[in-house]
C-alpha positions in Angstrom: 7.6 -30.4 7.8 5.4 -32.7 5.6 1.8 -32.0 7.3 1.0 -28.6 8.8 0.0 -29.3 12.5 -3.5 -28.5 13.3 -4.3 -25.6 14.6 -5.1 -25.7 18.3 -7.6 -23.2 20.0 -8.4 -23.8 23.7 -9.4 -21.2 26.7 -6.5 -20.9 29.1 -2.9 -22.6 28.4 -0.5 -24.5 29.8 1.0 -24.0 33.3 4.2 -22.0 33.4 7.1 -24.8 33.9 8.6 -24.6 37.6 11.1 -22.4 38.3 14.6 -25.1 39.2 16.9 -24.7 42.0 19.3 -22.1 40.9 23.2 -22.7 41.4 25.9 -20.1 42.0 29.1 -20.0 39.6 32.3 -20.4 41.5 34.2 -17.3 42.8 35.7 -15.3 39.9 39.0 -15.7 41.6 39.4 -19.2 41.1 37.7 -19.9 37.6 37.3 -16.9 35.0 33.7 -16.9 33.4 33.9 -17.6 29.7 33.6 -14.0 27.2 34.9 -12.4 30.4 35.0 -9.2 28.0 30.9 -8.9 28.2 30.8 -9.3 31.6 31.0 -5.4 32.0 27.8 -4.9 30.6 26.2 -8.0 32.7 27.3 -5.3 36.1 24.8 -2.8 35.0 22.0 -5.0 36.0 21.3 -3.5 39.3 21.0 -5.8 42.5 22.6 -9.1 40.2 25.1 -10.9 41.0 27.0 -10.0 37.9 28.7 -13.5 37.5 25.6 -15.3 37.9 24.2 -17.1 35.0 21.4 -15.0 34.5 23.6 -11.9 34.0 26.1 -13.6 31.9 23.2 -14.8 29.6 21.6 -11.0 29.7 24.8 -9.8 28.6 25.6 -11.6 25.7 21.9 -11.6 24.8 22.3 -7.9 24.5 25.7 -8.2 22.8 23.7 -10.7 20.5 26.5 -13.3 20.6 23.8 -16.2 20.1 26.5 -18.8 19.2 28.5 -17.8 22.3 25.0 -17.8 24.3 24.3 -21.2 23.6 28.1 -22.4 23.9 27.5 -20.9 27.7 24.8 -22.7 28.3 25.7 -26.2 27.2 29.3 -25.9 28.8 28.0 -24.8 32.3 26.7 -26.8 35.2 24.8 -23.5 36.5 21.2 -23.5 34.7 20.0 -19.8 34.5 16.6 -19.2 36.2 13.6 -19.4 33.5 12.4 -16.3 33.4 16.0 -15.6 32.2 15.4 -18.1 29.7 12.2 -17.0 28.4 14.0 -13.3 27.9 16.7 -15.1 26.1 14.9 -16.9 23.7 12.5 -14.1 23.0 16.0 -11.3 21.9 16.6 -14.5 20.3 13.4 -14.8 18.1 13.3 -10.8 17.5 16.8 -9.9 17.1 18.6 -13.0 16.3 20.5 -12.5 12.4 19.8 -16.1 11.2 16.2 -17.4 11.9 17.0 -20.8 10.9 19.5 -21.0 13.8 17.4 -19.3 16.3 14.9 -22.7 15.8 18.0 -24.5 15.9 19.1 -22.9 19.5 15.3 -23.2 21.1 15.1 -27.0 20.0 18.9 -27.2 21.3 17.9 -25.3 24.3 15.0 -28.1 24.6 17.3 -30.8 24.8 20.1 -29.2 26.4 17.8 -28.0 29.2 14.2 -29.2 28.8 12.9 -25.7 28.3 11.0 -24.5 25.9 9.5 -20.8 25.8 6.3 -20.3 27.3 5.3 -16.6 26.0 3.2 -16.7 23.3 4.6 -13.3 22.0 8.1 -15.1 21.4 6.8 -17.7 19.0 4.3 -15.0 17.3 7.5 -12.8 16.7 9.1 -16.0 14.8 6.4 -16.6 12.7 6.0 -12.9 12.0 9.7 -12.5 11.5 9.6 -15.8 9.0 6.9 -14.6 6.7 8.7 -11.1 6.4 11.6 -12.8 4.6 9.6 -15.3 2.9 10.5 -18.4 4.6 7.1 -20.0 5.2 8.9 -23.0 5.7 10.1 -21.9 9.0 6.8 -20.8 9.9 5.6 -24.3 9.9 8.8 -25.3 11.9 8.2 -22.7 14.8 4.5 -23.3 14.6 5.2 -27.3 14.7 7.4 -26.5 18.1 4.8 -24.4 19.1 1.9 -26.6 19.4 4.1 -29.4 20.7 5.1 -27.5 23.4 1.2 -26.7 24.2 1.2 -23.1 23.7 -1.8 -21.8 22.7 -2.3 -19.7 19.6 -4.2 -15.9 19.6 -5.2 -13.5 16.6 -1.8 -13.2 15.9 -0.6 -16.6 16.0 -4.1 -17.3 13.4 -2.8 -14.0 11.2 0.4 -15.6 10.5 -0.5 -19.1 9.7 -3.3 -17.9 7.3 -0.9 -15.4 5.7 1.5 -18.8 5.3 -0.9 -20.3 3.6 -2.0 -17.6 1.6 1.9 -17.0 0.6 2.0 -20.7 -0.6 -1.1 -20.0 -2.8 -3.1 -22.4 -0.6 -5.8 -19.7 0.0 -8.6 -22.5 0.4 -6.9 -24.0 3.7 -6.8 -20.9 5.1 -10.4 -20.1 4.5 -10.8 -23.5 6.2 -8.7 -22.8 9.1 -10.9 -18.9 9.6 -13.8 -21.1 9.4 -13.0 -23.5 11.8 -11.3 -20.8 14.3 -15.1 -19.4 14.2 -17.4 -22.2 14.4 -15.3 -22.8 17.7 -16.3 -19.5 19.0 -13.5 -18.8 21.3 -11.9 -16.5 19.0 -13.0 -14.6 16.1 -10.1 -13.9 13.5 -9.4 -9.4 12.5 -10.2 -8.2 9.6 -6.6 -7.5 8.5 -6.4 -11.5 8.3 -9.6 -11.5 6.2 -8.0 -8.5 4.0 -5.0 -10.9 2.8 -7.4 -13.9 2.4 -9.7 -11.6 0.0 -6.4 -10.3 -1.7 -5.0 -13.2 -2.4 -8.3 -14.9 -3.9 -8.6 -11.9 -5.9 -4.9 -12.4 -7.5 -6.4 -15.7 -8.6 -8.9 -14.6 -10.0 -11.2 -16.7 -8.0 -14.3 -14.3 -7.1 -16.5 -16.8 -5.7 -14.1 -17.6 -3.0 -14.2 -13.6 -2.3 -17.7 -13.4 -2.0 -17.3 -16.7 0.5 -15.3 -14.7 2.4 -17.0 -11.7 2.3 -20.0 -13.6 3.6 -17.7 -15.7 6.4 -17.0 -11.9 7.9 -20.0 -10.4 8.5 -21.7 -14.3 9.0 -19.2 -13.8 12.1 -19.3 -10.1 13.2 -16.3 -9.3 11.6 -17.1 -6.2 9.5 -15.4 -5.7 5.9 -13.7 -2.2 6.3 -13.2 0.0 3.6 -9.7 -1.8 3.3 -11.2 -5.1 2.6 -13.1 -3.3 -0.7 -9.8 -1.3 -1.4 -8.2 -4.8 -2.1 -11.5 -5.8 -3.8 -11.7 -3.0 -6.5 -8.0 -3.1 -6.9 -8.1 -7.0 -7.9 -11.0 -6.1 -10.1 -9.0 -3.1 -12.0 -5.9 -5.7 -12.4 -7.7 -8.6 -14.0 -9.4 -6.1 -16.5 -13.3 -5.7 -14.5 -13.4 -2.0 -13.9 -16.7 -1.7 -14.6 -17.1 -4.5 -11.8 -15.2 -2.5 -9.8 -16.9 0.7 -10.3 -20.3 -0.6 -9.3 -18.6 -1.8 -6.3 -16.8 1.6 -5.7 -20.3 3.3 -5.9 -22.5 0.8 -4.3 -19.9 0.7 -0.7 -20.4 4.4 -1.0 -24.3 4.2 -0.8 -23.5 1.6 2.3 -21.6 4.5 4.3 -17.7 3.7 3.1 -15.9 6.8 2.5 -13.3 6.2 0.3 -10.0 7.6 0.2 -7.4 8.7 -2.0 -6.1 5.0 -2.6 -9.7 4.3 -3.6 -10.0 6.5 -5.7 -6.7 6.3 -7.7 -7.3 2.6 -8.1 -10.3 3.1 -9.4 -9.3 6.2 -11.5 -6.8 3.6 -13.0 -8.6 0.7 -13.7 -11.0 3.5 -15.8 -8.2 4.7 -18.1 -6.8 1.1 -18.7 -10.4 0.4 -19.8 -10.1 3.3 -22.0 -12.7 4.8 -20.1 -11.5 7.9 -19.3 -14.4 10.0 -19.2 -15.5 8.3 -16.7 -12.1 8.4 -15.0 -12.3 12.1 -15.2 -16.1 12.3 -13.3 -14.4 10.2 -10.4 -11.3 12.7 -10.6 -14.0 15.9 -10.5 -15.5 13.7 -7.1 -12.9 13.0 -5.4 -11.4 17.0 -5.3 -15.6 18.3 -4.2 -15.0 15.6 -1.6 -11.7 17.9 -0.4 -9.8 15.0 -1.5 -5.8 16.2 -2.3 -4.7 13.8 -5.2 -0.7 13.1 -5.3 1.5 12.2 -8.1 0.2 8.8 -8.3 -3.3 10.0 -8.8 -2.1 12.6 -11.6 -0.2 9.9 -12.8 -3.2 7.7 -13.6 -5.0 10.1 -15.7 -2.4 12.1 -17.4 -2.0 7.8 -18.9 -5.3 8.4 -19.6 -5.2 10.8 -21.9 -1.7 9.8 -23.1 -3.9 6.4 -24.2 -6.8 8.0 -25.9 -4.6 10.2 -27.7 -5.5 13.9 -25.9 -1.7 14.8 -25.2 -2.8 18.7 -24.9 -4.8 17.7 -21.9 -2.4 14.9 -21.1 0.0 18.3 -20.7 -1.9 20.3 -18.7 -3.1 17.3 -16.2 1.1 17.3 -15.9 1.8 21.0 -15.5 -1.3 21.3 -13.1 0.3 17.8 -11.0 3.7 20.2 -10.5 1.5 23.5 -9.8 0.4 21.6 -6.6 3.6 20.9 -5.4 3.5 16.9 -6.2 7.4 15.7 -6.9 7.9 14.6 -10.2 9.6 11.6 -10.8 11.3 8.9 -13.4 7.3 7.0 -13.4 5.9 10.2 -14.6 8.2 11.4 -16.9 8.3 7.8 -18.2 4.2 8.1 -18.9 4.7 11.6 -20.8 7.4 10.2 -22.9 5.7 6.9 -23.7 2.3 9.1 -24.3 4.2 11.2 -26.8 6.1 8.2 -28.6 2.7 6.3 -29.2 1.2 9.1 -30.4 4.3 10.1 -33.0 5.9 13.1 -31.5 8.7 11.6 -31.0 11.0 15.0 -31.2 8.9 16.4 -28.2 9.6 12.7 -26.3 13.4 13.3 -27.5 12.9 16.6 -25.8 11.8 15.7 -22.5 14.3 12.8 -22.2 16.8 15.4 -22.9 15.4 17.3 -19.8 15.5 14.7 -16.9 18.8 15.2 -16.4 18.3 18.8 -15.7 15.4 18.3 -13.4 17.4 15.9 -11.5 15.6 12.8 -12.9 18.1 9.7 -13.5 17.1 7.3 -16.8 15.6 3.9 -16.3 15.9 1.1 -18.1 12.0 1.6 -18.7 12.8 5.4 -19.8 15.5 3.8 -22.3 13.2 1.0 -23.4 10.3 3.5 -24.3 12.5 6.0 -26.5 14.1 3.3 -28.5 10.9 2.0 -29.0 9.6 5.4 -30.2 12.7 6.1 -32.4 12.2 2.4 -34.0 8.4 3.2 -34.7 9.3 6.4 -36.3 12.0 4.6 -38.6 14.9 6.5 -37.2 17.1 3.4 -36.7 20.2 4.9 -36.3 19.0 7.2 -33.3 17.7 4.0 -32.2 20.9 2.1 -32.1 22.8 4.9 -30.7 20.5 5.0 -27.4 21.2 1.1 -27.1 24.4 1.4 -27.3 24.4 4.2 -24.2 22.0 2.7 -22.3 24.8 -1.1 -22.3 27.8 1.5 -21.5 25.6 3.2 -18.7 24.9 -0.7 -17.5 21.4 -0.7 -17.4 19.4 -3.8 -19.0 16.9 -3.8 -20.4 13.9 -6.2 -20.7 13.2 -9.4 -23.2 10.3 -7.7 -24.4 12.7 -4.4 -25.3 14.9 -7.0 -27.2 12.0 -8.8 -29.3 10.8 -5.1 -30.5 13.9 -4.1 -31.7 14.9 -6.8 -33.7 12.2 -7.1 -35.1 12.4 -3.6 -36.5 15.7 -4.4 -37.6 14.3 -7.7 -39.8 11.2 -4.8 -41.1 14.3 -2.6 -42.1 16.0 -6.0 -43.9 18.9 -4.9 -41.4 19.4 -8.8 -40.6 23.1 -8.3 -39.5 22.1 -6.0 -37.1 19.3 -7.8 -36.0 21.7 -11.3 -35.0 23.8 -9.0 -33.4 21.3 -7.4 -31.0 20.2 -11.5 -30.7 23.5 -12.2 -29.4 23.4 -9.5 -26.6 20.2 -10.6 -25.7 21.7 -14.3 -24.8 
């Protein structure tokens, strides 16, 4: 749409449009309605006429026959009544297949019949529905119609166009657009909006804009929840700052937060990946005196831990202890034992558990693949090696560039240059 259209905050709204004179259909006897199959279901609307336009429209609404809706109401003389309008073209914006033809029928429906909807819940369900499958372009479409029709926006309406933004990495305009929503005091923007802001700004790497934010919530009596740090810490652990993360971990503690298991297996993991596991561990031992049940994700975490600082004994016994409680194992975990066991040379016992997957009724990755070659290169056993490649092409799994660099270059190591081109050639 070229410029996004400002966003318009202003107590009250628009006056509904006047109801029009509504016009009866001629008798069925001497002109059949069009789709005369649907009309069936238009009966069981109790107390309508069920050839009047409204009851056609309902029931191929609920049929969802939107081209056929729309082919109806251009071809008739009889205009439906508007509140039949307004429950048209909101089924359209919630259950309508194609979004990009449900703007199509409402600016149709504009010019066809100078109506536009009025609800404010059909045009937030369109934006919602728009960011869900990534089209932010529509969102500045509906939102464009929106404001030119003089609807005015709520929490929602602000949720989605900051989440647009933030989609579009433009997560400065929609700290502007929060900002300017509050100076004008008629609404003050949730804190799951915030959330996304801070997430986004944290993906970035930009912490000075989280702090902003931080400050812009509680400037405006919108209180960080524990979620708001959740994405905080997490951010942190990603871009390498657990120690950053831990002091914020610690310090929301000390301000009343009480943090869940999330927290704490973000924070567990952003330890280990620091090779701080130690520490990882004291935050483990807290969590369980806080009667805190860690799942397989949590185990997870640490048994990488261990795996990483070489402690496969305990790296074991965090495992055995993870299916003692009950937590489902799965291809993730089994992929962490076997890459903990390659790395540290035992590749028979990684052999071993790959074996065993199977049995427990664990299917292969491409990641579980990827790590045992890997391991079996490491250890020299090319052969083995090229034998698992080999199964895991027939088996039609594929595997990563990365996967491909490693092995051929253990093949140059090995002087196996042949076998080396040829791996190059499967790769392109």
């Amino acid at each position: 749409m070229g410029k996004h259209p400002p966003f318009r905050v202003r107590p009250g709204g628009p006056p509904p449009p006047p109801l029009l004179h509504r016009r009866d259909l001629p008798p069925p006897e001497r002109k059949r309605p069009p789709h005369s199959a649907l009309l069936p279901l238009a009966s069981s609307h109790q107390g309508a006429n069920r050839f009047s336009p409204e009851a056609i429209l309902s029931a191929l609404s609920e049929a969802k026959a939107w081209k056929a809706s729309l082919h109806f109401l251009r071809s008739t003389k009889c205009r439906p009544q508007t509140s039949s309008l307004e429950s048209f073209a909101a089924r359209l914006c919630e259950e309508g297949n194609d979004l990009e033809e449900s703007l199509e029928t409402i600016l149709e429906l504009k010019r066809v019949l100078d109506f536009s909807p009025s609800l404010l819940l059909t045009w937030n369900t369109a934006l919602s529905r728009s960011l869900r499958i990534g089209r932010t372009d529509l969102v500045w479409h509906f939102y464009g119609e929106m404001i030119s029709c003089g609807i005015t926006g709520d929490v929602t309406t602000i949720r989605c166009i900051a989440q647009a933004f933030c989609k579009e990495g433009k997560m400065s305009e929609a700290l502007e657009l929060l900002r300017d929503i509050s100076k004008g005091g008629v609404m003050t923007p949730d804190a799951f909006t915030f959330n996304k802001l801070v997430s986004g700004f944290c993906r970035a790497k930009n912490y000075e804009k989280v702090s902003e934010t931080l400050h812009l919530m509680i400037q405006i009596g919108c209180t960080p929840t524990i979620f708001t740090y959740q994405e905080v810490i997490y951010g942190l652990c990603q871009n390498g700052m657990a120690g950053e993360a831990y002091r914020l971990f610690n310090d929301t503690k000390y301000r009343g937060y009480v943090h869940d298991v999330v927290s704490y297996t973000t924070m567990i993991d952003g330890l280990c990946k620091m090779g701080q596991v130690e520490r990882a561990r004291d935050v483990w031992q807290e969590m369980i005196k806080n009667r805190l049940i860690p799942n397989e994700y949590t185990y997870n975490v640490l048994v990488y831990g261990y795996c990483k600082m070489g402690n496969m004994d305990e790296a074991k016994k965090m495992y055995e202890e993870m299916l003692g409680r009950g937590c489902k194992e799965s291809v993730v975990n089994c992929n962490t034992m076997i890459g903990g066991l390659c790395s540290n040379g035992r590749i028979d016992e990684a052999w071993e558990w790959f074996e065993r997957m199977p049995d427990r009724g664990i299917d292969w990755d491409s990641t579980t693949y990827s790590i045992m070659i890997q391991g079996f290169c490491q250890g020299g056993r090319m052969k083995e090696a090229l034998d698992l490649y080999y199964n895991l092409l027939e088996v039609g799994l594929q595997p990563r560039v990365a996967f491909y660099t490693r092995m051929i270059q253990a093949f140059c190591e090995e002087g196996n240059v042949s076998m080396a081109t040829e791996i190059l050639n499967d790769m392109v």
